[in-house]
C-alpha positions in Angstrom: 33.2 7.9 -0.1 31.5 9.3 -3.2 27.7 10.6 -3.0 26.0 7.3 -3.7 27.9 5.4 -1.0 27.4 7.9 1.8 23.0 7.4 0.3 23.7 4.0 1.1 24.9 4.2 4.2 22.3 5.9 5.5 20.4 4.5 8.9 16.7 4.1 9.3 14.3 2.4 12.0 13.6 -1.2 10.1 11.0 -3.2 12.7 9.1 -2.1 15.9 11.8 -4.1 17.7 14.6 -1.0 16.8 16.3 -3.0 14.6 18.5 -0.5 12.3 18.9 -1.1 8.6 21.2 0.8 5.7 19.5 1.8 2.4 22.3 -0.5 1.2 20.4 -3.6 3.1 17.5 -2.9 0.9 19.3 -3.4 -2.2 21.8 -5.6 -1.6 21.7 -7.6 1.5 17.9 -8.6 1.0 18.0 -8.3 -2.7 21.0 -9.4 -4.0 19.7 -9.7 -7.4 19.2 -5.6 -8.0 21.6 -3.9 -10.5 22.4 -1.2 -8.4 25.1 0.0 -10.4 21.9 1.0 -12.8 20.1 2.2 -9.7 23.1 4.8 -9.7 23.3 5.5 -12.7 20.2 6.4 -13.4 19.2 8.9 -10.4 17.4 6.4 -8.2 18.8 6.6 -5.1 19.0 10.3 -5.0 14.9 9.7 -5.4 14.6 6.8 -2.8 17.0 8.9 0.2 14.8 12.0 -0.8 11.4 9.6 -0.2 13.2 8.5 2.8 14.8 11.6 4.6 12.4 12.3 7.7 13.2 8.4 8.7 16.8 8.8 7.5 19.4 9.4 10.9 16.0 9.6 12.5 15.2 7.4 15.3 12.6 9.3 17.4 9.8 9.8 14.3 8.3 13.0 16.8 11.2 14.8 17.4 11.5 18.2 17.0 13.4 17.6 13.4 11.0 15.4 11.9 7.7 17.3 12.7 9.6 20.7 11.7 10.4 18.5 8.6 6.4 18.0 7.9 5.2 21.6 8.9 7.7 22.3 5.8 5.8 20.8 3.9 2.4 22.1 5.0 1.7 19.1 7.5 0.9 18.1 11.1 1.6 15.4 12.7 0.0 14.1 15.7 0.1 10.8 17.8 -2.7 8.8 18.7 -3.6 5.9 21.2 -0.2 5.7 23.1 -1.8 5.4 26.4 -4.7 3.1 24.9 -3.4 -1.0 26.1 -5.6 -3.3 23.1 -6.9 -6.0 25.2 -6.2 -9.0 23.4 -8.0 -11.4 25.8 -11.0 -9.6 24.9 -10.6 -9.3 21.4 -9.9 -13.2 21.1 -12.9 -14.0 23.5 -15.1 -12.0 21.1 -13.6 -13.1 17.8 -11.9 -16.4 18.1 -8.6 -15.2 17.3 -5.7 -14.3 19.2 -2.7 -11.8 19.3 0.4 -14.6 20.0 2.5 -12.5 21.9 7.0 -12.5 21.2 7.0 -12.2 25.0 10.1 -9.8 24.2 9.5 -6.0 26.0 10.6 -4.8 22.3 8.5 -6.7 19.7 5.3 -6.1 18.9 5.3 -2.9 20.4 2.5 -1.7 18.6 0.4 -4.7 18.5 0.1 -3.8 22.4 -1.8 -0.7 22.0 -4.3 1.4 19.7 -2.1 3.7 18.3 -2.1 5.5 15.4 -0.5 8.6 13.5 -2.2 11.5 11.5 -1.0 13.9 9.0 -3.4 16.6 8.4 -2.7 19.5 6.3 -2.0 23.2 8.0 -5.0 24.5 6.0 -7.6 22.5 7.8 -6.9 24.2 10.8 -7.3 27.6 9.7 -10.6 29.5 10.6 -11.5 29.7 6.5 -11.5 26.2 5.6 -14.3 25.3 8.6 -16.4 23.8 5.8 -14.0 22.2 3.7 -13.2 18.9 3.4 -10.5 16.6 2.8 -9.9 13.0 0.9 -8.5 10.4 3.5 -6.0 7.8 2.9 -5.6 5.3 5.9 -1.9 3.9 5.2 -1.1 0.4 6.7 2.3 -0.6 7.6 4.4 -4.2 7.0 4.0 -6.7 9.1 6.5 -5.8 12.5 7.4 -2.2 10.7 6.9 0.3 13.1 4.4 2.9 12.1 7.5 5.2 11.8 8.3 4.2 8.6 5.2 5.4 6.8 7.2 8.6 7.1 9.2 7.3 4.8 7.9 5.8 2.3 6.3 8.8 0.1 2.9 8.1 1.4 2.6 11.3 3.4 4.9 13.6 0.8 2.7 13.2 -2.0 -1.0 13.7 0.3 1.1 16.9 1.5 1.6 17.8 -1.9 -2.6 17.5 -2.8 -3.7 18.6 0.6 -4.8 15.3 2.1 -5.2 13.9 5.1 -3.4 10.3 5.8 -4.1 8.5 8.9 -1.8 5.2 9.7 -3.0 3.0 12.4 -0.8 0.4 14.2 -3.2 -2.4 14.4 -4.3 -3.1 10.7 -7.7 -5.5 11.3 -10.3 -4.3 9.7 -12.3 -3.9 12.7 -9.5 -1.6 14.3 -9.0 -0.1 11.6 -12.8 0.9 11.7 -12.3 2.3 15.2 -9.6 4.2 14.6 -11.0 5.8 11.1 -13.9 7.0 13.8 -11.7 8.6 15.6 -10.3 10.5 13.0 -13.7 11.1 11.9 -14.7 13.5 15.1 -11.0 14.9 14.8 -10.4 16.2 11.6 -12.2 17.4 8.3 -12.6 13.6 6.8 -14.5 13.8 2.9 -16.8 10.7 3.5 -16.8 10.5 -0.2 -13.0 10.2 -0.9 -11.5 7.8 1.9 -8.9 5.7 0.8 -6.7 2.9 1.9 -3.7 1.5 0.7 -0.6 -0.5 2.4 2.6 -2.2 1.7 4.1 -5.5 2.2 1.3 -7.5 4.9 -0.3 -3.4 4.7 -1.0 -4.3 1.2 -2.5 -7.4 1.8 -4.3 -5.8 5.2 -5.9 -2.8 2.3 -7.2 -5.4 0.1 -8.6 -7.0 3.1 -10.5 -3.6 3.8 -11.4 -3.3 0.0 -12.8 -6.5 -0.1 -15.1 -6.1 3.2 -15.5 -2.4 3.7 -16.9 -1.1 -0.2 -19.1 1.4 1.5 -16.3 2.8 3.4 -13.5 3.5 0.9 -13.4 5.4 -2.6 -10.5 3.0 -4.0 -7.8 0.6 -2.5 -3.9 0.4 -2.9 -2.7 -2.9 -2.1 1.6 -2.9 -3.1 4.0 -5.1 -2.3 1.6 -7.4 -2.2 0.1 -10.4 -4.0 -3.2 -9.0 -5.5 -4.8 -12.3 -4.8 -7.8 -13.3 -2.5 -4.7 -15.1 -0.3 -5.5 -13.2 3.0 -2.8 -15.0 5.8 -5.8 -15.8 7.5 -4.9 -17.6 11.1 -6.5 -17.7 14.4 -3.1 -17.2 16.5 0.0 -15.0 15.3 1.3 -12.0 15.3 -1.6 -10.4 13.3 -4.5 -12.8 13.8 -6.9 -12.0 10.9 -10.3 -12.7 11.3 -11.2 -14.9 8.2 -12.7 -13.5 4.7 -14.5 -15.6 3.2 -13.4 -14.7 -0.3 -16.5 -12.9 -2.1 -16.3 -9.4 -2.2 -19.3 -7.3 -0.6 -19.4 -4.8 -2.9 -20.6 -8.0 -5.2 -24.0 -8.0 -3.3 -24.0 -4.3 -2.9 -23.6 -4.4 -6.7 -21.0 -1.3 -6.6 -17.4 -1.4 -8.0 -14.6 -1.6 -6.2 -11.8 0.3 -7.5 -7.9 -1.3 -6.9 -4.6 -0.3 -7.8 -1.6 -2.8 -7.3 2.3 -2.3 -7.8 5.4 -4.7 -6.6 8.5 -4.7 -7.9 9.7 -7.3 -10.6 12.0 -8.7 -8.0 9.5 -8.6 -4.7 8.7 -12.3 -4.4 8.9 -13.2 -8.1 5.3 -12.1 -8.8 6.4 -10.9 -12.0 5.5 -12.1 -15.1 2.1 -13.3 -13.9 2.4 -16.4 -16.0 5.7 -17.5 -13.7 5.2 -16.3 -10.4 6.3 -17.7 -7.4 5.7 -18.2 -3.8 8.3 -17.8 -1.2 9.3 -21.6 -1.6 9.5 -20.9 -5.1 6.1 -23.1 -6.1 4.1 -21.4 -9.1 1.6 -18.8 -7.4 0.4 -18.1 -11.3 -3.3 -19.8 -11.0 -3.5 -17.4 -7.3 -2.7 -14.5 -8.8 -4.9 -14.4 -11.8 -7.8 -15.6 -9.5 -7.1 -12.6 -7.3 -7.5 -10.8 -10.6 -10.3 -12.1 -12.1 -11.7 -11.5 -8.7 -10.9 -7.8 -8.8 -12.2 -7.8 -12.3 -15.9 -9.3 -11.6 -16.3 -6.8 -9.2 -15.2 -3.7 -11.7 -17.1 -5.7 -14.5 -14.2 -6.3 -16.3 -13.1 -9.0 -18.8 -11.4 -11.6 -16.6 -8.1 -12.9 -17.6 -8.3 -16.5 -19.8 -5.4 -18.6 -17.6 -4.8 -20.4 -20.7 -4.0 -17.1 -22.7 -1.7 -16.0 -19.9 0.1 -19.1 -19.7 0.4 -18.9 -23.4 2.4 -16.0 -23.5 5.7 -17.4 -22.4 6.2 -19.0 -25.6 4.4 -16.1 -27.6 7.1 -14.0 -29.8 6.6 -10.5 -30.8 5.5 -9.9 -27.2 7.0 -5.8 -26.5 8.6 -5.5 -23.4 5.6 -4.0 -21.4 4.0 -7.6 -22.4 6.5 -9.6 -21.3 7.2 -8.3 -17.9 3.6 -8.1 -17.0 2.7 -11.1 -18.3 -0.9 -10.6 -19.0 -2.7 -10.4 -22.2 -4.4 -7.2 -22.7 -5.5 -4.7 -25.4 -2.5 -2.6 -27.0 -4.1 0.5 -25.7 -4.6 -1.2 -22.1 -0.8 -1.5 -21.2 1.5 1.6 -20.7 5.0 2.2 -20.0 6.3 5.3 -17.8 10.0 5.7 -16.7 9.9 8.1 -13.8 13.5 8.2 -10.9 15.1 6.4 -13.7 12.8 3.4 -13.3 10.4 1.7 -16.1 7.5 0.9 -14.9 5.0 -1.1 -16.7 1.2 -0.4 -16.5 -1.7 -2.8 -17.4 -5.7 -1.7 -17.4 -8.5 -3.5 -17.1 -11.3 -2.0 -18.6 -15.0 -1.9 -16.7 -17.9 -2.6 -19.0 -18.2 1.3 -19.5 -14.9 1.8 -20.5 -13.3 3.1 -17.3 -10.4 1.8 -15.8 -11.1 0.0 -12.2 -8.5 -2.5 -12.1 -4.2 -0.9 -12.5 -1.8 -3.1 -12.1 2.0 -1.7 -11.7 5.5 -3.6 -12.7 8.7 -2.0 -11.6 11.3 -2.9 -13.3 15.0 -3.5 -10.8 12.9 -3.0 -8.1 12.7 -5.4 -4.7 10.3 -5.2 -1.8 10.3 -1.7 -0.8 7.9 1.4 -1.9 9.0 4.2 -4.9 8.0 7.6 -5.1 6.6 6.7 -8.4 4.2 3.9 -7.0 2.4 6.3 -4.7 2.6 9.2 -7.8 0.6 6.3 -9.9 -1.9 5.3 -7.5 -2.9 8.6 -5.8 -3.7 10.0 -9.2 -5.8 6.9 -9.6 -7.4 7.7 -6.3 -8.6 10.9 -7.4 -10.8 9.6 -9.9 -13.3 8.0 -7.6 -15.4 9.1 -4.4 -18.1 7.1 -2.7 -21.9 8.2 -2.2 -21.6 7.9 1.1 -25.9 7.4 1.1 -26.1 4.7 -1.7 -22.3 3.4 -2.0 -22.8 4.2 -5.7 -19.4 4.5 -6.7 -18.5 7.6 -8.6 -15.9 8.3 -11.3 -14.9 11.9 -12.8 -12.6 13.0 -15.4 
C-alpha cells in the first residue's frame, strides 16, 4: 500500500451518530466526480490528512492524544455544557419551533444538550497577558457532524497559529449561539471588537444567519460550503428548527457594513459558475445565488451584480479561466487566482463604495463538500481586517 492509499484509508468520526468514514469516502464515495489522481499528484492529500490528523484514528476528541496534540500547538481545549439537558419543550413553547427528535439514543446527540468546545491559546492564561485580549471566532459545525470534527477541519490550526480563541457550540441558533458566546465571555479574554463567526456545510448557512441578524456582535462572517444566498432552511419542526429571518439584513437599518467571506468547492452542489448553478435536484439556483449576493453587496455598498450580465457570460469568449469558473462579471483587478496544496482557487471582490473589499467570494477548483486548509488561510486573513466598535457598531477596517 503506497503513501497515498494508506492517507486514504484513514478513519475519522463522520456524524454525532459514530458513523465512521475514510478520507477516501470524501473523495470518491460522495464525490465521484473528483480527479483524485490530480489530488495526488499534486500534494493535496498530504495537506488535507495534515488538516485532519487530531480527528484521524481518533475517536474520543478529549483523549489524552488529542489535547497533548493541541497544547503542541499552543492550545487548550476545554469542554463545555455536557451536563446542561436543552429543553426543547421550552424552547418550542417560547419560539414556535421545535427540535423533532430521531428518537435513536445515538442521533442528535448534541442537539440534546448545550454543549460547546473552546480553544483558547496557552498565553492567555499566563499572569502577563491579564489585560490582553484576543479576536474570537465561533465555528459552527454541519448539520449531524459532531462538534469533534471542527478539530479537523483547520479551523483551530490556523487561530493557534495567530493566537486566537475559537469557540464551537453544538446548537447553532442564533439565540444559543448568543448564550453560549456569554459564556465564553466571563471565561476567557474575548476582544469585543474582533468576534467572528464562520461555519461549514448547514454551519455555513447557520454564520450567515448570525451575520445577517447579529452585525453588532461580529467583526466579519465566514459562511463555506454553503450557498451565500438569503435561503436560510427555515422550518418550524426538524432537526435544527430555525427561527425564521425575514431576509433584510440589520446592519441595513443600523447603516454599518457587514463584512462576508464565502468559499465552496467547484464540485460542492454545483454552485459553480454562478450563472449555472444548481440545487440538489439539479433545478437552476442562479437567480438565488446572485440575490444572496446582491444582498451581501447593498449592505457593504457594493455594486450589485446585473443577472443579465452574469447570465451573459456563458456564451462570452475571451473569458480567462478565473472568469469562467466564478462566473461573475467583475473588474480585471477584482478577480484573483492563488494555487496553495496544489489547488487553484479562484477569488472574486466586490468593492465597497470606498474601495475596500467587504464581499470575497472563493472557487476551489477539484474540490467537493469538505473544508481546505487554504479556505480558512483566505478568510482568517480577511478577518483580520475588520473589528467592531463595540459602542457605535461602526465597523472598522485597517490595513
Amino acid at each position: 500500500m503506497d503513501k497515498y492509499e494508506k492517507i486514504l484509508e484513514r478513519q475519522f468520526v463522520m456524524n454525532d451518530a459514530g458513523k465512521i468514514d475514510k478520507i477516501r469516502d470524501l473523495y470518491v464515495t460522495y464525490s465521484p466526480q473528483v480527479d483524485l489522481q490530480a489530488l495526488k499528484d499534486q500534494g493535496f492529500l498530504e495537506a488535507v490528512e495534515e488538516m485532519m490528523e487530531p480527528i484521524l484514528d481518533k475517536f474520543d476528541d478529549f483523549s489524552p492524544e488529542v489535547l497533548a496534540y493541541w497544547a503542541k500547538r499552543g492550545m487548550v481545549k476545554e469542554a463545555h455544557g455536557r451536563d446542561d439537558v436543552m429543553s426543547w419543550t421550552e424552547y418550542g413553547q417560547k419560539t414556535g419551533y421545535y427540535w423533532e427528535d430521531p428518537h435513536s439514543p445515538m442521533e442528535g446527540v448534541q442537539n440534546r444538550y448545550k454543549m460547546w468546545n473552546s480553544f483558547v491559546p496557552v498565553s492567555a492564561f499566563a499572569p502577563e497577558n491579564k489585560e490582553r485580549k484576543y479576536p474570537t471566532v465561533v465555528v459552527l459545525h454541519g448539520g449531524f457532524n459532531p462538534i469533534s470534527i471542527i478539530d479537523g477541519w483547520g479551523f483551530v490550526q490556523e487561530a493557534a497559529r495567530r493566537e486566537w480563541i475559537v469557540i464551537v457550540p453544538a446548537l447553532e441558533l442564533d439565540d444559543l449561539v448568543d448564550e453560549v458566546l456569554e459564556q465564553a465571555r466571563k471565561l476567557y479574554p474575548v476582544d469585543e471588537r474582533r468576534i467572528y463567526a464562520t461555519g461549514f456545510s448547514y454551519g455555513g448557512y447557520m454564520s450567515g444567519t448570525l451575520g445577517n441578524k447579529r452585525p453588532e456582535v461580529y467583526a466579519a462572517v465566514g459562511p463555506c460550503g454553503a450557498p451565500i444566498s438569503n435561503n436560510f432552511c427555515e422550518k418550524a419542526i426538524g432537526p435544527e428548527p430555525q427561527p425564521p429571518f425575514d431576509g433584510v439584513p440589520r446592519a441595513l437599518a443600523m447603516n454599518t457594513y457587514m463584512p462576508v467571506f464565502t468559499a465552496s468547492g467547484n464540485l460542492d452542489g454545483g454552485r459553480f459558475p454562478i450563472w449555472n448553478a444548481r440545487d440538489r435536484e439539479g433545478n437552476s439556483f442562479a437567480e438565488e445565488m446572485i440575490k444572496g449576493i446582491n444582498s451581501w453587496a447593498r449592505v457593504n455598498h457594493a455594486q450589485e451584480l446585473d443577472p443579465e450580465e452574469v447570465f451573459a457570460m456563458k456564451e462570452k469568449e475571451g473569458l480567462s479561466e478565473a472568469e469562467k469558473n466564478l462566473g461573475l462579471p467583475l473588474p480585471a483587478d477584482c478577480i484573483h487566482t492563488v494555487i496553495a496544496d496544489g489547488i487553484t482557487n479562484y477569488i472574486g471582490d466586490l468593492r465597497s463604495e470606498d474601495g475596500i473589499v467587504r464581499v470575497r467570494i472563493m472557487c476551489e477548483m477539484n474540490m467537493p463538500h469538505w473544508p481546505t486548509p487554504e479556505m480558512i488561510r483566505q478568510m482568517y486573513g480577511f478577518f483580520e481586517h475588520f473589528s467592531r466598535d463595540v459602542k457605535t457598531g461602526e465597523s472598522i477596517y485597517r490595513e
